[in-house]
N, C-alpha and C positions, 0 to 999 in steps of 0.2 A: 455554629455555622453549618448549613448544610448547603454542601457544594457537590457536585456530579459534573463527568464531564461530557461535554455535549458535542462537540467535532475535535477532528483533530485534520489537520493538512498537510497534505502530501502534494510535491508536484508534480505536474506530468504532462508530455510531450505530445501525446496522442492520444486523439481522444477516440478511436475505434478500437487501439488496444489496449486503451485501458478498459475501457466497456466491457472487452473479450476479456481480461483477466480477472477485472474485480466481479463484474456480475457473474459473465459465465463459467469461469475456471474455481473461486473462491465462492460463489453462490453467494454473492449481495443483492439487495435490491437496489435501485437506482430509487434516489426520492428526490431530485432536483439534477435536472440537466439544460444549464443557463448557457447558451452560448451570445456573444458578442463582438464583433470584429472579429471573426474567424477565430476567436477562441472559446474552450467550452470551462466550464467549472460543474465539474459533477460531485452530485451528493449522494452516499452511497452508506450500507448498513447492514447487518445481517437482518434478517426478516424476522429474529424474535428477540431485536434488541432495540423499540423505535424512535426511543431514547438519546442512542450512541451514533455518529455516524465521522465517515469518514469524508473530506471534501476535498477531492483532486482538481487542481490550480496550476493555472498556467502561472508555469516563473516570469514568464518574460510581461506580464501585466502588473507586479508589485511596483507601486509608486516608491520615487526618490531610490532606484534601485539604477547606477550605472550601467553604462556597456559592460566595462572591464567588469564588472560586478556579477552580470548574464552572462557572461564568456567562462566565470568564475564555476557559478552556478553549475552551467551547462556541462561545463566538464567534470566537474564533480557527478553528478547524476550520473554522468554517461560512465562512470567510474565505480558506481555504486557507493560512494561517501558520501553525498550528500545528507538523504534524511531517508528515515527508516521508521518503523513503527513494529511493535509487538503483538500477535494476535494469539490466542492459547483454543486448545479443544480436548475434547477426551478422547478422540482416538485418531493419535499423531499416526500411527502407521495408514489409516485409511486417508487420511488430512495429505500425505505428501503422495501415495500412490493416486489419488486422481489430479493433485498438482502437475507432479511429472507427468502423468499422460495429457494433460493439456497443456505441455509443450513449454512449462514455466521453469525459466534458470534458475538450476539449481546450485545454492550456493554452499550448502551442508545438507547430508543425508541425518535422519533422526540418529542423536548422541547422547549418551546418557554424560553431562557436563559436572565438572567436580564439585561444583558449585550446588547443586543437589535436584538439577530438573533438567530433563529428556526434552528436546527442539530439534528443531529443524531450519532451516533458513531458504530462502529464494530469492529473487528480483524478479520486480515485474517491472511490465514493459520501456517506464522510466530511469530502471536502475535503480528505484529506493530499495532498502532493504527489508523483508516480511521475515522477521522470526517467529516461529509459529512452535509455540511450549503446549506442551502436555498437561493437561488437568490430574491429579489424582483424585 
């Protein structure tokens, strides 16, 4: 079987900052920006991977999805539980100093974890969780 994977989804609230976080803070390129009834779905990637991408989704447009369900959602995100994703690089100390200086919560400063890998963690603008590991 050869399998790879091609998006992963994340939702998200706003769509100016997520723009401001994934493209300009994280350095993605944008490769799909759908918007529809006031909401947007952006498709988003690092620029030397064109491959992999990441696609930020409005919650409140998944079908057969309740109120209480979005009320559920909402608070969770707003809580930072909801969904998270993992991203890695070779140099976590410069990875989190230009995070923090564009203004990204910070949720862990870089740790060496017992478990045997050095990260970091944030949220962005939605509340998901970005952990962001260390290459050796």
């Amino acid at each position: 079987m050869d399998i790879t994977i091609h998006a992963s989804f994340l939702p998200h609230i706003d769509h100016n900052a997520s723009l401001a976080f994934y493209r300009d803070v994280l350095g993605f390129e944008v490769r799909n920006d759908v918007g529809y009834n006031g909401m947007h779905w952006i498709t988003l990637g690092p620029v030397d991977q064109p491959d992999t991408s990441i696609v930020l989704y409005p919650p409140n447009a998944s079908p057969g999805v309740t109120e209480d369900e979005r009320r559920t959602v909402t608070e969770m995100m707003a809580k930072g539980t909801y969904s998270g994703i993992n991203l890695a690089t070779k140099d976590l100390d410069d990875t989190f100093a230009r995070l923090q200086a564009g203004d990204a919560e910070v949720v862990q400063e870089p740790t060496d974890q017992p478990y045997g890998i050095r990260d970091c963690a944030f949220r962005d603008p939605a509340g998901n969780l970005i952990r962001i590991q260390e290459l050796s």
